[in-house]
MIMI-833273 format. One record per atom (N, C-alpha, C): x, y, z; residue in three letters. Coordinates in steps of 0.2 Angstrom, whole numbers, plus 5000, padded with zeros to 4 digits. Each point is the difference from the previous one (the first is absolute). Example, Ala and Ser with C-alpha at 12.3 -4.5 7.8 and 13.67 -1.06 7.14 Angstrom:
<rs>
506649725039ALA
499650065000ALA
500450065000ALA
499850054996SER
500450065001SER
499650055003SER
</rs>
This chain:
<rs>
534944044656UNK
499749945000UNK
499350004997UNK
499650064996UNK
499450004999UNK
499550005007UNK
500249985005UNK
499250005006UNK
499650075000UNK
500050044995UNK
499650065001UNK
499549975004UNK
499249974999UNK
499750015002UNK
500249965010UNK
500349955000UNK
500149985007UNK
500450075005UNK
500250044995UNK
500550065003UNK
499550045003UNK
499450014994UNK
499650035003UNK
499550005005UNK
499849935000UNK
499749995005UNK
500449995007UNK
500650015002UNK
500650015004UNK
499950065003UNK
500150054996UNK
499950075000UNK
499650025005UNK
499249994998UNK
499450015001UNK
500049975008UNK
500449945000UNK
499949985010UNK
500250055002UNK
500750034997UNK
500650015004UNK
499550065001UNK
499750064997UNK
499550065000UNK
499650025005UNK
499649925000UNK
499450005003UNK
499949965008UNK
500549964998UNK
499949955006UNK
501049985003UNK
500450035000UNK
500750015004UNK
499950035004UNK
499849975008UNK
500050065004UNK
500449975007UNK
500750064999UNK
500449995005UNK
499850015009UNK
499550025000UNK
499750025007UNK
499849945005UNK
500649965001UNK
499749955002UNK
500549985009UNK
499649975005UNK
500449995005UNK
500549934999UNK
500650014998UNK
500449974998UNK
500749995001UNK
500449945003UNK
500550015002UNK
500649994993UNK
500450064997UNK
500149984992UNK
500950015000UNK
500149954999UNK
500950004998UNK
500150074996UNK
500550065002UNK
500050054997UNK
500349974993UNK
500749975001UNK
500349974994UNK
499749964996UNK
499549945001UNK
499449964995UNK
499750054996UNK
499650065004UNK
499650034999UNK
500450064994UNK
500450035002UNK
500450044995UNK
500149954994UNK
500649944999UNK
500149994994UNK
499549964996UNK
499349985002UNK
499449974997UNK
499450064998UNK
499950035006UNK
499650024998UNK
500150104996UNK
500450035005UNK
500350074997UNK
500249974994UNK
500549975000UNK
500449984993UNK
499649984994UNK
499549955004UNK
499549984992UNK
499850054997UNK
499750055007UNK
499650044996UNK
500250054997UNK
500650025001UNK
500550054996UNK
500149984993UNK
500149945001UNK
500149954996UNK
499550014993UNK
499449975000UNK
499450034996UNK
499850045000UNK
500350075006UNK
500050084996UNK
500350014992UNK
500949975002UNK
500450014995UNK
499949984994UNK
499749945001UNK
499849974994UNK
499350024997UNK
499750035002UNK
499250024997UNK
500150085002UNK
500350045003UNK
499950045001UNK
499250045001UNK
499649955006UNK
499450015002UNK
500050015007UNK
500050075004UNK
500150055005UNK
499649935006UNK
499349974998UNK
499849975005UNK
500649965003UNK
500649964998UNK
500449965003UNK
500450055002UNK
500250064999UNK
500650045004UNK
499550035007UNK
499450015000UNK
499850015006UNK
499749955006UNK
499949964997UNK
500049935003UNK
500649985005UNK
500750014993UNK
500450005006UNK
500550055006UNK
499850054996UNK
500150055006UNK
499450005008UNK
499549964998UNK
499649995006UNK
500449975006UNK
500049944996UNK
500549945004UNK
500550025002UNK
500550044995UNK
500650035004UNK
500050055005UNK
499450035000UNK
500050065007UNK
499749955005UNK
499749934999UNK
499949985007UNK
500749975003UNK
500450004993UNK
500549955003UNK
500550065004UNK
500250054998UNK
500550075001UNK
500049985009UNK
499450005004UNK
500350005009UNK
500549974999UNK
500149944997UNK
500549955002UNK
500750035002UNK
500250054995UNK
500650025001UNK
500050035004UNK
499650025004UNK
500050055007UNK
500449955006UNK
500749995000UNK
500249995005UNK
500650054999UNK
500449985007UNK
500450055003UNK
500450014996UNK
500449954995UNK
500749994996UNK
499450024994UNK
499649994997UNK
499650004993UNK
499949944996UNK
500449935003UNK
500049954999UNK
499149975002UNK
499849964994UNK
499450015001UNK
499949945003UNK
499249995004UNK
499849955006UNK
499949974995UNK
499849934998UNK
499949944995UNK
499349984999UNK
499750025004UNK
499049984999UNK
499650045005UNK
499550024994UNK
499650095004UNK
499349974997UNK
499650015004UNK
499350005000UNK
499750044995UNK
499849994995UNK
499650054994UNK
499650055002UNK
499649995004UNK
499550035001UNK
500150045006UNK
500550005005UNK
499950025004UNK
501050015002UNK
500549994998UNK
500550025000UNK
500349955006UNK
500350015005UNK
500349975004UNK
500649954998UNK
500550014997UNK
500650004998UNK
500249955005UNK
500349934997UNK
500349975004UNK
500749944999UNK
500349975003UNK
500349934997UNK
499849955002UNK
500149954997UNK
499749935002UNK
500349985007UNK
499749985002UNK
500349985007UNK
500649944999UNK
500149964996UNK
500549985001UNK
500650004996UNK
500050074999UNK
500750044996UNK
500450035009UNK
499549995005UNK
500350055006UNK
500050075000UNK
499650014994UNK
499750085001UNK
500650034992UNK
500449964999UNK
500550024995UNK
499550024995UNK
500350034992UNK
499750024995UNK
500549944996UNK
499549974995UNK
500549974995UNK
500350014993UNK
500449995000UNK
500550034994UNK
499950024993UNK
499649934996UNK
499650004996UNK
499450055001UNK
499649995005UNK
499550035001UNK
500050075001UNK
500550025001UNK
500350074999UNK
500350054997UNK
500249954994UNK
500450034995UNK
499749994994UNK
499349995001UNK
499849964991UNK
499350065001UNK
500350055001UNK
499250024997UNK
500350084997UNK
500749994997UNK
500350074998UNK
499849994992UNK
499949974996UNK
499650014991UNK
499550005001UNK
499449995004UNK
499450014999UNK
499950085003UNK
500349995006UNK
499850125003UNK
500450034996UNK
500349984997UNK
500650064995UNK
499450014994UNK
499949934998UNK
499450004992UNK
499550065003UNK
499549975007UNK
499650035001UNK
500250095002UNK
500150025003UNK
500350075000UNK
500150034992UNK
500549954997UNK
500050034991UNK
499350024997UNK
499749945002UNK
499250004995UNK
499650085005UNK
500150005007UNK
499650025001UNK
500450095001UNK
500450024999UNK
500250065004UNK
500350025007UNK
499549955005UNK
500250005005UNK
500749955003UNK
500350045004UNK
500749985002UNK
500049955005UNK
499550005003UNK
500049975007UNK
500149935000UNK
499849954995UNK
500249925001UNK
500650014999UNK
500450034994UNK
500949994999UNK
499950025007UNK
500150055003UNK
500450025006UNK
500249945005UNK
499249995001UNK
499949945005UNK
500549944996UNK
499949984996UNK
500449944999UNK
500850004997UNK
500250064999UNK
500750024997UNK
500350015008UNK
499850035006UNK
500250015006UNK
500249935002UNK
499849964998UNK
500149945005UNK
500749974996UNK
500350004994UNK
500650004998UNK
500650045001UNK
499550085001UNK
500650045005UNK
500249975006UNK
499549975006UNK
500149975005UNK
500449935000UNK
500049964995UNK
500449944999UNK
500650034999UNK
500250044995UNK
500550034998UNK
500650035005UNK
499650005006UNK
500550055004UNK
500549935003UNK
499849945000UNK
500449965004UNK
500149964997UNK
499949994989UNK
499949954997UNK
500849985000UNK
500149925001UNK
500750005002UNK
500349994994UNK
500849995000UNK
500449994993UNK
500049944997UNK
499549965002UNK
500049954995UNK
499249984996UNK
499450075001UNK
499550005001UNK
499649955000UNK
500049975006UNK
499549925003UNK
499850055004UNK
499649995001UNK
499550025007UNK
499549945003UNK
499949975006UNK
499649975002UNK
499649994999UNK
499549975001UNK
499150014997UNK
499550025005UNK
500350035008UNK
499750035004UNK
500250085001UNK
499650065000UNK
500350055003UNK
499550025005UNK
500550055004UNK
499550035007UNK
499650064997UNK
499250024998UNK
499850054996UNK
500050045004UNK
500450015011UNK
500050045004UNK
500650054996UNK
500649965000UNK
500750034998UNK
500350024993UNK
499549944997UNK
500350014993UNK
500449954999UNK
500349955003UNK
500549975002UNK
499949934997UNK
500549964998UNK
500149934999UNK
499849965006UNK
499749965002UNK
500049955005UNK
500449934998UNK
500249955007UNK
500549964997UNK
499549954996UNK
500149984995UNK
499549944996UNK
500549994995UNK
499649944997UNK
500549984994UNK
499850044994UNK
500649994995UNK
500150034993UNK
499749964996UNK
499550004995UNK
500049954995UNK
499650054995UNK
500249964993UNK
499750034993UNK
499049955001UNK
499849985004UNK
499749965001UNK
499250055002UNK
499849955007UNK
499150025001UNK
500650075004UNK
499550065001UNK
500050065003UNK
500650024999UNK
500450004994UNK
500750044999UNK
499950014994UNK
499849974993UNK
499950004994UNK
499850054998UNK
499550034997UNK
499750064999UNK
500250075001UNK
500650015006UNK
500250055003UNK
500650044994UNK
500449944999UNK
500650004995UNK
499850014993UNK
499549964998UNK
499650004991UNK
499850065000UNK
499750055005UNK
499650065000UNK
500750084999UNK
500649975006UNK
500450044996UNK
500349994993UNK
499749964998UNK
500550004992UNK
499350044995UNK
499649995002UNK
499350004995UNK
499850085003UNK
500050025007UNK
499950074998UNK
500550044996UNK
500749984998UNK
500350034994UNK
499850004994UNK
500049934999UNK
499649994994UNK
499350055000UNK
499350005003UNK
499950034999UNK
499950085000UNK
500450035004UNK
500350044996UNK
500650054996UNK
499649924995UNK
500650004994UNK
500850035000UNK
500349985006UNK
500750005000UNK
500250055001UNK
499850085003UNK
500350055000UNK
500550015006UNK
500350065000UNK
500150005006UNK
499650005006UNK
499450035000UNK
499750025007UNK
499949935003UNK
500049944996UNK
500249945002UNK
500449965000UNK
500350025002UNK
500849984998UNK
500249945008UNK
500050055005UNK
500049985007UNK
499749915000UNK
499250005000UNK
499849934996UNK
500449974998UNK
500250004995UNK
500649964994UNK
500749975005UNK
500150085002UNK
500649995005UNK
500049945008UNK
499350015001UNK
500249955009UNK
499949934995UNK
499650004993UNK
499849934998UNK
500849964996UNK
500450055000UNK
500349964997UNK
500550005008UNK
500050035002UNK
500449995009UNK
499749935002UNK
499449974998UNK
499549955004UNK
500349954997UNK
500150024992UNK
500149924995UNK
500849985001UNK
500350055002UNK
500849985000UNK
499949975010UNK
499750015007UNK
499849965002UNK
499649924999UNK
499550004995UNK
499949954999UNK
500449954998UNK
500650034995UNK
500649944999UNK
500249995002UNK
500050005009UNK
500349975004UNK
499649945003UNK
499450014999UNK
499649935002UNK
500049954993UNK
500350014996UNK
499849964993UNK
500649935004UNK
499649954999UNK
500649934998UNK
499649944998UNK
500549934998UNK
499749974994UNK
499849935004UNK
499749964996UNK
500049955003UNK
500549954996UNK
500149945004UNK
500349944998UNK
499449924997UNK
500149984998UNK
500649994996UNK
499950054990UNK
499350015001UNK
499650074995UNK
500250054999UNK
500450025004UNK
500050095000UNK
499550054998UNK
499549975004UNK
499350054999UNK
500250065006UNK
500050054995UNK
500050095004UNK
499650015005UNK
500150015004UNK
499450015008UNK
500050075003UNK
499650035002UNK
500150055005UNK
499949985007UNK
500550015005UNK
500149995008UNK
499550025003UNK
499849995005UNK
499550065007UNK
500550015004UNK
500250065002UNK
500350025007UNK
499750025007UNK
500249995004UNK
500150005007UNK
500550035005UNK
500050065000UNK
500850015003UNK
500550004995UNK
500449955002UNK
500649994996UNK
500049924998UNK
499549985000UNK
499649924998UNK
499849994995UNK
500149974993UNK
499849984997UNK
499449955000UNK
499650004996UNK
499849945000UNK
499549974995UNK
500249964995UNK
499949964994UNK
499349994997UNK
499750045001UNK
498950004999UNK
500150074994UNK
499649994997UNK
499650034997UNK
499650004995UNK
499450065003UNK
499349984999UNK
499950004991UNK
499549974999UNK
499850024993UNK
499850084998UNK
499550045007UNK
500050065000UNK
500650024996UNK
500650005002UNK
500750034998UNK
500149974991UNK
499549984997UNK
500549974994UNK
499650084995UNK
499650035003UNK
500050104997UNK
500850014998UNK
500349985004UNK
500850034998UNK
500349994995UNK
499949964996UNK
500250014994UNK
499850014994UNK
499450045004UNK
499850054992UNK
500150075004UNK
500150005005UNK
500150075003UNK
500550024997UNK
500749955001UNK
500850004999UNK
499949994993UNK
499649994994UNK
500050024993UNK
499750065002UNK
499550005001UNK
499950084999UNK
500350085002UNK
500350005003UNK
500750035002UNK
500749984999UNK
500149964995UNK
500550005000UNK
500350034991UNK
499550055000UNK
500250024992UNK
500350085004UNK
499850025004UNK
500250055003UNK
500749995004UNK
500349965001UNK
500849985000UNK
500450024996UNK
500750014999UNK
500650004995UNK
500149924999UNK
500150004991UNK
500149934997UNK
500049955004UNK
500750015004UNK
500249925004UNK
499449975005UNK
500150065003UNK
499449985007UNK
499349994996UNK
499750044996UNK
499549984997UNK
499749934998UNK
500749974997UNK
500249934996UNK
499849955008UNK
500650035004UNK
500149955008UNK
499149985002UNK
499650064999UNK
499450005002UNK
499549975000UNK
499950014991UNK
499649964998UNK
500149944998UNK
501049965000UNK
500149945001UNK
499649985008UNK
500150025005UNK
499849975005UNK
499250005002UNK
499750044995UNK
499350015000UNK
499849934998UNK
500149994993UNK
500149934996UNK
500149945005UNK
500549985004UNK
500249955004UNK
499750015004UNK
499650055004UNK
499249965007UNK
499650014994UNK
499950034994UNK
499549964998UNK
499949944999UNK
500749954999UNK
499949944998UNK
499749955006UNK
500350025006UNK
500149985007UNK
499150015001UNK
499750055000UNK
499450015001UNK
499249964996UNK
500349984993UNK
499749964996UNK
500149935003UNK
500749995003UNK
500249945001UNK
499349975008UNK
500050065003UNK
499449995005UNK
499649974997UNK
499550034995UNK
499649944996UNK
499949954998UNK
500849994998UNK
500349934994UNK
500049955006UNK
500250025005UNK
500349955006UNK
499349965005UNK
499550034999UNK
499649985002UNK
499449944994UNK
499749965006UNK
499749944993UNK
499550044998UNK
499550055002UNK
499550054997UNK
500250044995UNK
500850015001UNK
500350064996UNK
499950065002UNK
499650015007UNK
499950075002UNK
500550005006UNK
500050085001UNK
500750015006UNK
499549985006UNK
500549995005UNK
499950005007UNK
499850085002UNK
499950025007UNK
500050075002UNK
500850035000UNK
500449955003UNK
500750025001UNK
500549924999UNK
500650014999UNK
500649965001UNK
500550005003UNK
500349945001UNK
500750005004UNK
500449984997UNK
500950005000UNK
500550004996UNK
500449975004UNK
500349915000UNK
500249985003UNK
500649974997UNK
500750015001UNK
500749964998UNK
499849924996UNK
500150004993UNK
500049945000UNK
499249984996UNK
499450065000UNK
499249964998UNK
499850064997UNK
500450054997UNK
499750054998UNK
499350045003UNK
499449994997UNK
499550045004UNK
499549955002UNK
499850025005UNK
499249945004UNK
499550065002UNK
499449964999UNK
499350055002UNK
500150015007UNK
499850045004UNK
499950035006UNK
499250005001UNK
499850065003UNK
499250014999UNK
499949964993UNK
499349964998UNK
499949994995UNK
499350004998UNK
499850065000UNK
499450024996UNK
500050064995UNK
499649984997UNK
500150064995UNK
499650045000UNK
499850054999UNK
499550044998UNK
500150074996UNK
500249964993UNK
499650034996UNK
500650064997UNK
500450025003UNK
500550045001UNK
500350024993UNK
500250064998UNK
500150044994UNK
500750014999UNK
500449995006UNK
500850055000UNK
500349964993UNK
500249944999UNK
500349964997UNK
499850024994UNK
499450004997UNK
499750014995UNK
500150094997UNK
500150035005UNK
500050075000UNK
500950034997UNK
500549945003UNK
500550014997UNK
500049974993UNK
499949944998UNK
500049994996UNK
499850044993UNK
499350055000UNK
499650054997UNK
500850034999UNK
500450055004UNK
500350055000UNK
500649964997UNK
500149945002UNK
500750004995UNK
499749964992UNK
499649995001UNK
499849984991UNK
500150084996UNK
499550065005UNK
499950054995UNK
500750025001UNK
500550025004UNK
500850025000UNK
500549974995UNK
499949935001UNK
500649994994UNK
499749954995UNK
499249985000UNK
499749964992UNK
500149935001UNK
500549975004UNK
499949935001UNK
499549985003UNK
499849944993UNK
499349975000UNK
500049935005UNK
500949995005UNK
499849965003UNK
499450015007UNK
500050075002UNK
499550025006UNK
499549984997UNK
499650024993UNK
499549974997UNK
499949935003UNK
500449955000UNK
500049954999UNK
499749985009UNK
500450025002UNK
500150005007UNK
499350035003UNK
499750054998UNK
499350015002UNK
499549954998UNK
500249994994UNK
499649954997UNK
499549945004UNK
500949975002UNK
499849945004UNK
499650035006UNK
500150035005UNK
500150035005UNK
499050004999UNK
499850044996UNK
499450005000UNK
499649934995UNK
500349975000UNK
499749934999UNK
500249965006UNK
500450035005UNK
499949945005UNK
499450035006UNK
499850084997UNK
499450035005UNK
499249954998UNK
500149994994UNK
499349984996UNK
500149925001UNK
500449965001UNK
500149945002UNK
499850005008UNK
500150045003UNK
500249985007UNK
499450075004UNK
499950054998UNK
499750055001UNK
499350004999UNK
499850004992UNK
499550024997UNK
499349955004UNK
499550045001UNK
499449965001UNK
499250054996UNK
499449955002UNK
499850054996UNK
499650074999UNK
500350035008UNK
499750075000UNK
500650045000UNK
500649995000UNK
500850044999UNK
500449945001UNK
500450025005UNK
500649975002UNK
500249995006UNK
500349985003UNK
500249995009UNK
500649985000UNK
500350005007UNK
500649995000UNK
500349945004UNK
500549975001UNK
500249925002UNK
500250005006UNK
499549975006UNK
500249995007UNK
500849975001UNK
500249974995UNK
500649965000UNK
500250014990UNK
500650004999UNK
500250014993UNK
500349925001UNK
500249965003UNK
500249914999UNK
499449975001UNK
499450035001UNK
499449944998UNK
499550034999UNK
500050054997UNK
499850044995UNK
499050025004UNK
499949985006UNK
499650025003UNK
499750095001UNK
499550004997UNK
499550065000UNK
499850065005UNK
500250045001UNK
499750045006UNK
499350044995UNK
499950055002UNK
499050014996UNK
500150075002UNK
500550044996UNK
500150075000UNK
500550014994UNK
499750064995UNK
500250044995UNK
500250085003UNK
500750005003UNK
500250065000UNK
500050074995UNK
499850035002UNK
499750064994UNK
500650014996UNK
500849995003UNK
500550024997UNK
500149954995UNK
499749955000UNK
500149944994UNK
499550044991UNK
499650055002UNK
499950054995UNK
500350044999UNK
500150065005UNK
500050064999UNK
501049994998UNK
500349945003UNK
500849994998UNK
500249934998UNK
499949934998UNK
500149954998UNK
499850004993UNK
499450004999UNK
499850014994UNK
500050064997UNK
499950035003UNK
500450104995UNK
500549984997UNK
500849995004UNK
500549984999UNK
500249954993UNK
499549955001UNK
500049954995UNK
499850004995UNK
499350054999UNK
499850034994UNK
500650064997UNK
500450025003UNK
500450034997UNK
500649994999UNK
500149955001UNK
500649945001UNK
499849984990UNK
499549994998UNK
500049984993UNK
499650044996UNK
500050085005UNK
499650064993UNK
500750034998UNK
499850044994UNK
500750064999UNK
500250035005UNK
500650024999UNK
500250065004UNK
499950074998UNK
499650014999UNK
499650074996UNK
499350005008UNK
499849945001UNK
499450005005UNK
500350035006UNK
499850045004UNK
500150025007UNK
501050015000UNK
500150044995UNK
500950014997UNK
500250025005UNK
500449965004UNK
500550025005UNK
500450074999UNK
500050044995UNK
500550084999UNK
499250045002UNK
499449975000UNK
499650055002UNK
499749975008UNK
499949955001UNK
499849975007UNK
500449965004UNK
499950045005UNK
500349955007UNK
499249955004UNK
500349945001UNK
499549955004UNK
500050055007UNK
499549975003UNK
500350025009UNK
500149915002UNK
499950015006UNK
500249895002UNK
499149985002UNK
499550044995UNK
499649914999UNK
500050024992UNK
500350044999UNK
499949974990UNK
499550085000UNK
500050045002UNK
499550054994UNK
500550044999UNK
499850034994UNK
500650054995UNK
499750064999UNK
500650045004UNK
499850075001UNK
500550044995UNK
499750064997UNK
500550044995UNK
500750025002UNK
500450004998UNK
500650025000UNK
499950094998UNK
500250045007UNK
500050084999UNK
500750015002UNK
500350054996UNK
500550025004UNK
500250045006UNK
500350005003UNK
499950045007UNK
500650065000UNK
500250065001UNK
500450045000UNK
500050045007UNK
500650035001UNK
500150035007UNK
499550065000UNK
499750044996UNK
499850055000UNK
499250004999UNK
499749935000UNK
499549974999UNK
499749945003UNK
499550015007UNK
499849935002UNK
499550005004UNK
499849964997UNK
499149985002UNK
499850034996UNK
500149994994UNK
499350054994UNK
500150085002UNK
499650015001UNK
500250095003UNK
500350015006UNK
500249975004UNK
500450015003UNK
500550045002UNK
500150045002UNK
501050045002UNK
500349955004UNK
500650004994UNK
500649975001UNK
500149995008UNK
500050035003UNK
500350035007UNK
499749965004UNK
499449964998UNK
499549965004UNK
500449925003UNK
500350034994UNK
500649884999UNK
500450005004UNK
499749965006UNK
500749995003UNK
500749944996UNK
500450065004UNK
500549974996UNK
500249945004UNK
500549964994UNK
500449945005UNK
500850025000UNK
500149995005UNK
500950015001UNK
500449934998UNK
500249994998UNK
500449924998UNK
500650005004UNK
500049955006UNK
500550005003UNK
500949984998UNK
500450045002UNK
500749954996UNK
500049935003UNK
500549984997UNK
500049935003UNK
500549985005UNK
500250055004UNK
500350005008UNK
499450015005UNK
499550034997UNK
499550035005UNK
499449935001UNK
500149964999UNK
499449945002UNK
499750025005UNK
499749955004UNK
499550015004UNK
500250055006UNK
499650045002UNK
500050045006UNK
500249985007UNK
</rs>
């Protein structure tokens, strides 16, 4: 983008004035894909050691976290002072999302740095899913970080399940499809042949929806969070044989449209937080505020650069003119207490830069900028280098022997 000199004066904060030492109560998952991630992030891209140290700081305050019985890490740890914990109204649970999404930022970091220890800590916690991941891979979006274990909750591609799925497709991709990540590829496409079980349409539109589960309960919501899945489902589904590849990326297309249609349905043109799918009305807002939120836009990006269709173009386009009609004021942006009367709330979500507009800047640069054959996103939009990863090679210098391995259940052996 040319911001040399704004970069540099970025740089210079981050040097002199980034100081993690602080008594602070910090989401390990916010905390890893924002700040580990950016800062890995700005290593990769500059190649300037100040941000790989920076984030190695942050990630040894974060490492207690995993310190529980099963290895399943506690959800929010004090900076300054460690004490590992869940929120209290999880009931002591670890969340799903919040557990599985910090496996591309420790793997990068271990790579740049030599040391092993972030992989371990965060590759361990998919050995422990793994052991009871069931045969249609949905998991819950609660576990017990005592046992390792699923708790009863519901299943959704939505708030606290999302991440967890994206992450096993993207640590393949990131390293670049070998085998020593193969297993990754393996439980995500176990998840996505699950998934198709919650797909159904509405009436009298036929807009493509993903379900939430409950038990053996359906039930017709889903979040805009969940509209990632169609560029997740393009971005894996080159890694398919012909048919299923086709099937893939046809159904990626059809919630992307569903997903847009969030927008279009409403008088602002911006989505609700979540919808509902009712016989007969096709989609209605539910929650209905927005703020600011990237997922929609984020598939859009992957399937313009996968298959060239300058409808998504189009589809961003408006998408971001109904931000600047309804969003824009004159210090940034904010986001709409209500999207059907276009009311104001007086907050710009950091992820409205670091992933809304990333996304959309790239949505109408070449596909030469940030080339998906050399970068993987993590889930707020920074791009880390695609290395490959091999069985006799990991963490950088590492011995092989250090990686725990994953066992992949057959499909008789489901849950424990």
């Amino acid at each position: 983008m040319g911001l040399h000199e704004q970069f540099q004066k970025a740089r210079e904060w981050v040097a002199n004035s980034l100081d993690f030492n602080k008594d602070y109560e910090a989401s390990v998952f916010e905390t890893t894909i924002r700040v580990v991630g950016g800062l890995l992030s700005a290593y990769d891209l500059s190649e300037d050691k100040v941000f790989l140290d920076k984030a190695r700081d942050i990630a040894d305050r974060l490492l207690p976290a995993w310190d529980s019985p099963s290895g399943i890490p506690y959800n929010i740890i004090n900076l300054a002072h460690g004490r590992p914990h869940n929120p209290s109204w999880t009931g002591g649970e670890s969340i799903l999302a919040d557990s599985g999404t910090e496996q591309v930022e420790f793997i990068a970091l271990s790579e740049r740095t030599g040391d092993p220890k972030y992989q371990q800590k965060a590759e361990n916690v998919i050995v422990q899913l793994n052991k009871t991941f069931p045969d249609d891979g949905l998991l819950p979006i609660y576990i017990d970080p005592e046992r390792g274990t699923s708790a009863y909750s519901v299943i959704t591609f939505g708030a606290m399940g999302d991440s967890f799925y994206e992450y096993l497709l993207k640590v393949w991709i990131q390293g670049n499809r070998t085998t020593a990540v193969k297993p990754y590829r393996d439980m995500w496409e176990k998840s996505m042949n699950g998934l198709l079980s919650l797909i159904r349409k509405t009436t009298p539109s036929s807009f493509t929806y993903i379900c939430e589960k409950n038990g053996r309960t359906l039930t017709n919501k889903m979040d805009e969070l969940a509209c990632f899945a169609p560029g997740m489902l393009a971005l894996g589904s080159s890694g398919y044989g012909p048919d299923d590849s086709k099937k893939f990326l046809s159904l990626a297309e059809e919630l992307a449209w569903t997903c847009y249609n969030f927008y279009q349905s409403t008088p602002t043109k911006l989505a609700g937080e979540n919808y509902f799918f009712r016989a007969g009305e096709d989609l209605s807002v539910g929650t209905s505020w927005n703020i600011l939120r990237p997922e929609t836009i984020e598939s859009l990006f992957y399937l313009w650069r996968l298959t060239g269709n300058k409808t998504y173009q189009e589809w961003g386009w408006n998408i971001f003119q109904a931000f600047e009609k309804n969003s824009r004021i004159e210090s940034g942006y904010v986001g709409l207490k209500d999207v059907n009367t276009g009311d104001k709330d007086n907050m710009m979500q950091s992820f409205f830069l670091a992933e809304t507009l990333k996304y959309l800047y790239l949505l109408f640069s070449p596909s030469s900028v940030i080339s998906l054959d050399e970068w993987v996103f993590n889930t707020e939009a920074h791009p880390l280098r695609i290395v490959a990863r091999h069985d006799e090679a990991n963490s950088g210098r590492a011995n092989g022997d250090d990686r725990p391995k994953i066992r992949l259940r057959g499909r008789k052996e489901g849950r424990d």
